[in-house]
N, C-alpha and C positions, 0 to 999 in steps of 0.2 A: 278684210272680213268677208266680203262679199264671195271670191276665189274661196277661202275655206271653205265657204257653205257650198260652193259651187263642186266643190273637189268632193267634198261628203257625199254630197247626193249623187256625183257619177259612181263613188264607191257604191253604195247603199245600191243603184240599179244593176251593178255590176256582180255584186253579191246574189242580188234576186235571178238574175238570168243562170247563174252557178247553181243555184238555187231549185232552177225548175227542174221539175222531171216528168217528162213524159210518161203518158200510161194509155194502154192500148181502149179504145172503146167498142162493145158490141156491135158496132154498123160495120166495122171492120173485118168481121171474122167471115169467114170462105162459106159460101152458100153452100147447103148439104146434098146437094147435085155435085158441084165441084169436087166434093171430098167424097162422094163415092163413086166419081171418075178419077180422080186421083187414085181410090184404092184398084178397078178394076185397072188401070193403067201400070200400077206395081207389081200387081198380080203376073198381071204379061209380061212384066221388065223380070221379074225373079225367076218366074220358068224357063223365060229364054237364056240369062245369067246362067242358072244351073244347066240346062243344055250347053250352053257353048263352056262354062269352063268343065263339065263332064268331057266335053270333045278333045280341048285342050287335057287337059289329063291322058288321054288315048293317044293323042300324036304323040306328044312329050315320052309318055312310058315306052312306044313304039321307035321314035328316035333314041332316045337315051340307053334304049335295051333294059329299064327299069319294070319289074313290077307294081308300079304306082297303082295301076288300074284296078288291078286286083285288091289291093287296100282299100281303094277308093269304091269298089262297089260292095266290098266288107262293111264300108261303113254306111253306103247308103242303106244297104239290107237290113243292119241291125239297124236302123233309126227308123226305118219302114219311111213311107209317103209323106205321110204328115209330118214325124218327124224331120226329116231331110229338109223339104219345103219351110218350115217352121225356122229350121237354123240357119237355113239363107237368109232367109228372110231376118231374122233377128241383124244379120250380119249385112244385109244390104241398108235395112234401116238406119242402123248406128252409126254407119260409114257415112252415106250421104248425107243425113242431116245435122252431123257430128261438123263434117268437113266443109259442106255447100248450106246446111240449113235449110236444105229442102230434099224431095227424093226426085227419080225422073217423071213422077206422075203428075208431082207441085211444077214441076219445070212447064209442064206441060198447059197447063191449067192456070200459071202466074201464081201458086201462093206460095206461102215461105213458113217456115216455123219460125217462131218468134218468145223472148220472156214476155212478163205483163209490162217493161218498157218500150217492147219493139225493139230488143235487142237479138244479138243471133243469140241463144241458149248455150248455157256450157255443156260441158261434155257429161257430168253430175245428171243434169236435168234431164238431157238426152237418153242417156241409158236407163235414168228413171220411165222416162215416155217409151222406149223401147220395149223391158220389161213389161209393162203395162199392156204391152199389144197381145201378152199371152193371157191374160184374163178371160176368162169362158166369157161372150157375149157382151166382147167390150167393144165388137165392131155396131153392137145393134143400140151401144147405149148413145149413140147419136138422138134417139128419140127423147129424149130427155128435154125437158124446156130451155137448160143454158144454153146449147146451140155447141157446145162442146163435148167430145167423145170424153171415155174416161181416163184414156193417156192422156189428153191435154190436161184436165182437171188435176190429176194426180202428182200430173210432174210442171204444173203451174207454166204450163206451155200454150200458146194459141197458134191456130193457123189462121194465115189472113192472106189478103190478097195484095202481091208487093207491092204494085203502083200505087193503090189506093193508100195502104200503109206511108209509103215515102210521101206521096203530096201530104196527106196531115202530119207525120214528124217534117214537112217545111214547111207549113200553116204552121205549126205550133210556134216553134222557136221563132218565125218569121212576127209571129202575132206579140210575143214576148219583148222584139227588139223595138215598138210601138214608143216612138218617145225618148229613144236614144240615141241619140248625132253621131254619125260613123266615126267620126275624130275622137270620143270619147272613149270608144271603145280602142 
């Protein structure tokens, strides 16, 4: 009798720890210094991107005996400045924090995108938070009291800081496993 009850209650704690789920908290999220070092460090990563693969394009049409270049400043011209900068940029965002979860300015800085479990974000969410970056005066809606821009808000994303993130998702689940004997598990 005593083993059954013994057996239930490792199930029953075993269930609870399947059970948990982590959820990201506000002490976590990336100082608003951070994140607009992050942005001016994007800003420099997109320009230089678009200069060097413009460059690329020039050797390449040059080598190849291709007129690429000529497309290729067709289409910078019809998109003008902004636009051109804008479509990299859509296209550097989506890529990196699609594939790495951060861009090279999070790399920089330590923080990472994340869902509200501190997970990497799908690819759904990402391009939601992408799109979002074209919003008139959504780089200024940081002033807002949640401490989040309104691509994170929008596409239910946060930025945080990785270390600090990873030690509490291992406090968490560590604080969870409180009371259960490694052989049970």
């Amino acid at each position: 009798m005593l083993k059954l009850k013994l057996e239930k209650y490792n199930n029953q704690i075993k269930s609870n720890l399947n059970n948990s789920i982590y959820v990201i908290e506000k002490k976590l999220l990336t100082s608003d210094r951070d994140r607009f070092v992050n942005c001016i460090l994007d800003f420099i990563f997109i320009v230089v991107a678009m200069f060097v693969f413009t460059l690329l394009i020039i050797i390449i049409g040059n080598i190849l005996q291709f007129s690429i270049y000529r497309i290729w400043t067709e289409i910078a011209i019809s998109l003008g400045i902004p636009g051109f900068y804008l479509s990299f940029s859509m296209f550097y965002y989506l890529v990196l924090e699609w594939l790495l979860g951060r861009s090279i300015g999070k790399f920089i800085t330590g923080s990472t995108v994340v869902n509200k479990n501190g997970l990497k974000p799908g690819f759904g969410e990402i391009c939601i938070r992408t799109l979002c970056r074209l919003i008139p005066f959504d780089a200024l809606s940081f002033l807002g009291k949640s401490g989040r821009i309104w691509h994170d808000s929008l596409s239910n994303t946060y930025v945080v800081e990785k270390k600090a993130l990873e030690e509490d998702i291992k406090m968490f689940y560590e604080f969870n496993l409180i009371g259960v004997q490694e052989t049970d598990l």
